[in-house]
C-alpha positions in Angstrom: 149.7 153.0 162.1 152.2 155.1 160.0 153.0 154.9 156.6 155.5 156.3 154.2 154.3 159.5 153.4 155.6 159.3 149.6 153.5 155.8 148.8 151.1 156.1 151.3 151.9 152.7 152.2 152.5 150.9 155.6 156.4 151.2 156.3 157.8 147.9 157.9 157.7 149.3 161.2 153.9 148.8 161.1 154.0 145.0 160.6 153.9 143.3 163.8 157.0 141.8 165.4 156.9 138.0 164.5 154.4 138.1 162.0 151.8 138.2 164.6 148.2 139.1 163.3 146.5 139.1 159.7 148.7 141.9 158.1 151.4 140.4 159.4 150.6 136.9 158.7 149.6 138.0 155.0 153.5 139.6 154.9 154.9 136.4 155.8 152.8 134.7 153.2 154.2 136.7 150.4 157.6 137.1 151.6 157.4 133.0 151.5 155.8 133.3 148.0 158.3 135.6 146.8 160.9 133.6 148.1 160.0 130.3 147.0 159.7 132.3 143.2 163.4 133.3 143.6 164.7 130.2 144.2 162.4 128.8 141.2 163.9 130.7 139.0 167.3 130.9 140.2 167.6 126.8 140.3 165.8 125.9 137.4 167.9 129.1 135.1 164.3 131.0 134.2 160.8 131.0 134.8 158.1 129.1 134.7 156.6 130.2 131.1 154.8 127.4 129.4 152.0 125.0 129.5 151.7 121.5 128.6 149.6 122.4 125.4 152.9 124.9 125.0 155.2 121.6 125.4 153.1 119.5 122.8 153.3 122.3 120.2 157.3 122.6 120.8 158.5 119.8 121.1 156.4 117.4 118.5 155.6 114.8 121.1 152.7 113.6 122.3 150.8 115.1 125.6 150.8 111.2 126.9 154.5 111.0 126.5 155.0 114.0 128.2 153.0 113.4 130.8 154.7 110.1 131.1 158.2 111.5 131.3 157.2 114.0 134.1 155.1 111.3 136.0 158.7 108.8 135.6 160.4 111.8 137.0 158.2 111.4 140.1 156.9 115.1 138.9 153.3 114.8 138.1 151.3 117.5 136.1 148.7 118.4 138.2 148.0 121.6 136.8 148.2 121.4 132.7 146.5 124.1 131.8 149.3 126.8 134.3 152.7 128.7 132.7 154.9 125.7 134.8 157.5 124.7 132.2 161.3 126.2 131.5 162.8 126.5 128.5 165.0 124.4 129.9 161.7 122.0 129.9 161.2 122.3 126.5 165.1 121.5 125.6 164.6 118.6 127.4 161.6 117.0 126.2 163.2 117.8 122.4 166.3 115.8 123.4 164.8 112.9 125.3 162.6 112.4 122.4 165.2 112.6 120.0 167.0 110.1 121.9 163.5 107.7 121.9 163.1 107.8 117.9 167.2 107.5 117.6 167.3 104.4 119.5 163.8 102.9 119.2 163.0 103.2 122.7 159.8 101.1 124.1 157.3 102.5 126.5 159.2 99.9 129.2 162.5 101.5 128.2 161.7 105.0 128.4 160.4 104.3 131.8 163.3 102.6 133.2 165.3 105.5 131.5 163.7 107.9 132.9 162.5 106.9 136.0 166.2 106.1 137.1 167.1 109.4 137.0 163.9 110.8 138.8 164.6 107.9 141.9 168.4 109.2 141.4 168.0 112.9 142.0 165.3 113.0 144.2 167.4 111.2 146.8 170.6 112.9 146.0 169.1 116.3 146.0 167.7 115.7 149.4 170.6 114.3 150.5 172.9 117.6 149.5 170.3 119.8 150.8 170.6 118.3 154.2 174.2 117.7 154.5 174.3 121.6 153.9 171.9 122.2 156.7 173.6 119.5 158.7 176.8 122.0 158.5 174.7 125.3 158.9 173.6 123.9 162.2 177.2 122.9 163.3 179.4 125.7 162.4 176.2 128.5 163.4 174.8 126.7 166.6 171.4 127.1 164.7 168.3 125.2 165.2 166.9 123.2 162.8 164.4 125.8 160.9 166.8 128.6 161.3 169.6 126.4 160.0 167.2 125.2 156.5 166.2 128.8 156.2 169.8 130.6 155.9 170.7 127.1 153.9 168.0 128.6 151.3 170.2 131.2 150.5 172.9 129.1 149.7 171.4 126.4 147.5 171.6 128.4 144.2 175.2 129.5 144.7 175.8 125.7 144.8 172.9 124.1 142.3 175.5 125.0 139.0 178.3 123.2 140.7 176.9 120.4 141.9 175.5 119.9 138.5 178.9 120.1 136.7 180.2 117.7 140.1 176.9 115.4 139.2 177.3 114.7 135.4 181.5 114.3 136.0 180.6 111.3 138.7 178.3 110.0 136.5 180.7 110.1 132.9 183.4 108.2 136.1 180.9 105.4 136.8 180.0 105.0 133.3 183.3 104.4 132.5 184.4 102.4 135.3 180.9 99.8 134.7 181.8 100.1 131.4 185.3 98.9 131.5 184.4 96.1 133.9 181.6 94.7 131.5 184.4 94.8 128.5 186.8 92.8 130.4 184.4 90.5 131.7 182.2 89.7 128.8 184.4 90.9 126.1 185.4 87.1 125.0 181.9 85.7 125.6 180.0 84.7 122.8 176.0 84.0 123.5 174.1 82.7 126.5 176.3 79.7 126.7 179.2 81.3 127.4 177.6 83.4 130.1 176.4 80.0 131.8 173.0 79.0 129.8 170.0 80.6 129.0 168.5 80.2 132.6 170.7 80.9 134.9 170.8 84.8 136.3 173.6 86.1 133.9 176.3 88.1 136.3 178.5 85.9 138.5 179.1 87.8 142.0 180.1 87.9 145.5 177.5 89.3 147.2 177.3 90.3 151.2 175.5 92.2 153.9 176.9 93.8 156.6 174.4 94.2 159.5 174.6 96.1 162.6 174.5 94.1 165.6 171.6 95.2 167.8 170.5 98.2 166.3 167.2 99.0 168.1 168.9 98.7 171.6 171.7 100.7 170.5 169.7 103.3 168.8 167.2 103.4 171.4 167.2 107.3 173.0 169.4 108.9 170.0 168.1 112.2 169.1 167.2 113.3 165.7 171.2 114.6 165.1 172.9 111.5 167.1 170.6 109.4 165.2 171.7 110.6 162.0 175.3 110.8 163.1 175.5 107.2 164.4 174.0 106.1 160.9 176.5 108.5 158.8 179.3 106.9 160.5 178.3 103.3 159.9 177.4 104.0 156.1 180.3 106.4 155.6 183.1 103.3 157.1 180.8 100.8 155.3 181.4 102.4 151.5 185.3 103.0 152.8 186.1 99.3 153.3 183.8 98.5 150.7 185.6 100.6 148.3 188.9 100.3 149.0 188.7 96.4 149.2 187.7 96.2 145.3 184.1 96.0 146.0 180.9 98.1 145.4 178.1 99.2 147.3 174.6 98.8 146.0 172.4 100.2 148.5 172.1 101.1 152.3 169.1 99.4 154.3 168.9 101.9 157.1 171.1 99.4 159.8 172.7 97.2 156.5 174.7 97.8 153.4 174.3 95.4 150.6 177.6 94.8 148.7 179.0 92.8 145.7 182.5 92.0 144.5 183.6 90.8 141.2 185.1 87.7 142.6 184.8 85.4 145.3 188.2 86.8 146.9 187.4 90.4 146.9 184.1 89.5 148.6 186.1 88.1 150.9 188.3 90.6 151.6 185.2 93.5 152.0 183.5 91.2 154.4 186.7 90.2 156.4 187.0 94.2 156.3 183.7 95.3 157.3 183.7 93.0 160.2 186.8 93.8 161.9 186.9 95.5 164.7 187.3 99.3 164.9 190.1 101.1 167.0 188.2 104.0 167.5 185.8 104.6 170.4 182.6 105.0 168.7 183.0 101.2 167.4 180.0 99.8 165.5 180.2 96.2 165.7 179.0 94.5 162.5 177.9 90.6 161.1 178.5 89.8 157.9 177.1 87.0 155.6 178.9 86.5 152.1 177.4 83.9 149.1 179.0 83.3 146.0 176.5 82.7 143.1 174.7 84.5 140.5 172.5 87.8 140.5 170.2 89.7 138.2 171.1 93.5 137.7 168.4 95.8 137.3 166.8 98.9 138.8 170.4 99.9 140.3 170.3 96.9 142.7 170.8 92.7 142.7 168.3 90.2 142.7 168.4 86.3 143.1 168.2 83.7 145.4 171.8 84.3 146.4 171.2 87.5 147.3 168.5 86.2 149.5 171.0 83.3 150.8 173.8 86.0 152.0 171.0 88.3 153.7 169.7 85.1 155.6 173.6 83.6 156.5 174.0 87.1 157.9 171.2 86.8 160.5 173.1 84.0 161.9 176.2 85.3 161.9 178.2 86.5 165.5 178.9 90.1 166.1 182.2 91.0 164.3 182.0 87.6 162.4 181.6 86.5 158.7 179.8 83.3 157.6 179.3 81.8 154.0 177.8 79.4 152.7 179.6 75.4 151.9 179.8 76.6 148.0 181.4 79.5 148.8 183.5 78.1 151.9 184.9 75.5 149.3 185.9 78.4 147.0 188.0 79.8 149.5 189.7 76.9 150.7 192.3 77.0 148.4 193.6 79.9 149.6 196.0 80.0 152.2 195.0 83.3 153.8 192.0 82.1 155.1 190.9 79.6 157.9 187.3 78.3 157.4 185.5 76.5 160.4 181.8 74.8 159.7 179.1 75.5 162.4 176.3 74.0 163.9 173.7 73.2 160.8 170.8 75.7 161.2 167.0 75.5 159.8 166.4 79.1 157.9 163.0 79.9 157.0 162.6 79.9 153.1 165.5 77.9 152.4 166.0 74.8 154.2 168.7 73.5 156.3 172.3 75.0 155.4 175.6 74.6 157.5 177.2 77.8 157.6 181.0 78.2 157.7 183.0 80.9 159.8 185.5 83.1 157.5 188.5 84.5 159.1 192.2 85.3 158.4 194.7 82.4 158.7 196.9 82.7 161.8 200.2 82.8 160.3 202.4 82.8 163.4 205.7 85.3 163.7 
């Protein structure tokens, strides 16, 4: 072995090629080490210099509340007595418990608070990191590890941008929920306006759009066509979707779930979603629609409606869209739209319903 004769140390020359043996596996271990401390520090905007007794002492709040909030973050303290809080941490903590006191927060509303944004940016920091990777891999013909290892490099040149991006999207959806609570409750005046004091309080159309044989079609795909075949269905889902009026709540791997402010924009999304595609790669969808009422919490809708339109759709023809009589009778007065009852069908958990077919009026020439 050589070594530099100024340190006395092992030049990199004497490491093995590829890591291979202890000194070389030890090298690879701290060249992790001291990469995974870069990135640390580069992401979070310092290091890691204080300890939950630290926290306590700084901020004023209690070592169960801070606990809490990192544990709602999905971010558990595991080691309380380490340096593993930013000042960034401790600005933080003083502001979230500002906002608690301001506001008169209960343990059941910091949660929900706070746990939002940990479910939030858990997902959408995955899904950033892989859509990067996703494009390493394309434009560099990398594999997989090489393609996350050269996307390290790149996630802290992006982390302050996408944070200015993320806050801006979420000051836009503010505003837009916002505005569509004001116009839509801005006359109401207690329960009874909204409908009574038991009924679920927001009046929607609510849909799923299900692929049609998913498994068979699926069946084979490797990890990247898998992921491709999915991106396109979600990514011509929230299109439609979107540019129909409507609003995506959440993607269930082969289904979107979706909602509509009124019965005719439902309509239009699942007339939409369920038409067929000119391009090659068509993904033929079903589509089941309810009018009714929903509960809003937790970033997603709850009900027995929203059980009612994932049931319809089950039933529902490839590149078709059924609803329900209620709904079916909503839409009748329209002339844009030709409803035709089916066959009435038993469905588990609900009883017997007749489902009606929803498609466009033929209009002639």
């Amino acid at each position: 072995m050589t070594s530099d004769t100024t340190t006395g140390n092992p030049t990199d020359d004497d490491v093995p090629a590829g890591g291979e043996g202890p000194a070389g596996s030890a090298a690879g271990e701290r060249r992790s080490t001291d990469t995974a401390a870069r990135l640390d520090r580069e992401i979070l905007g310092g290091p890691r210099r204080y300890t939950l007794p630290d926290l306590v002492e700084g901020t004023g709040l209690s070592r169960e509340f801070i606990e809490n909030y990192w544990r709602w973050l999905g971010l558990p303290v595991t080691h309380p007595t380490d340096a593993w809080f930013t000042d960034a941490d401790m600005r933080a903590l003083r502001e979230i418990g500002e906002l608690v006191d301001a506001e008169g927060l209960d343990e059941q509303a910091q949660m929900t608070f706070i746990r939002s944004l940990g479910h939030t940016t858990d997902r959408l920091a995955l899904w950033h990191v892989e859509a990067l990777v996703e494009l390493i891999q394309r434009r560099r013909g990398l594999d997989d590890v090489s393609a996350r290892l050269t996307a390290l490099d790149r996630v802290p040149e992006l982390a302050d941008k996408m944070a200015r991006q993320l806050e801006h999207a979420w000051r836009l959806q503010l505003a837009a929920l916002t505005g569509r609570l004001a116009t839509e409750f801005g006359g109401a005046h207690g329960a009874a306006a909204a409908g009574g004091v038991d009924e679920l309080p927001l009046r929607r159309a609510v849909g799923f759009a299900d692929i049609v044989s998913f498994t068979k079609r699926t069946a084979g795909l490797g990890s990247q066509e898998l992921a491709e075949f999915v991106q396109l269905f979600e990514s011509r889902a929230r299109d439609v979707i979107t540019e129909a009026g409507g609003r995506v709540v959440k993607t269930i791997g082969d289904a979107v779930l979706f909602v509509a402010d009124d019965v005719t924009t439902g309509a239009e999304v699942a007339l939409g979603l369920a038409a067929p595609h000119a391009a090659d790669d068509q993904i033929p969808v079903r589509v089941g629609l309810v009018w009714g009422r929903v509960l809003s919490r937790f970033g997603d809708v709850f009900g027995p409606d929203v059980n009612l339109a994932s049931r319809i759709t089950e039933l529902a023809e490839p590149t078709s869209v059924l609803v329900d009589p209620p709904t079916a009778k909503l839409l009748s007065s329209s002339a844009r739209y030709a409803l035709t009852a089916q066959e009435p069908q038993e469905v588990q958990g609900i009883g017997e319903i007749t489902p009606v077919r929803l498609q466009r009026a033929y209009t002639g020439s």
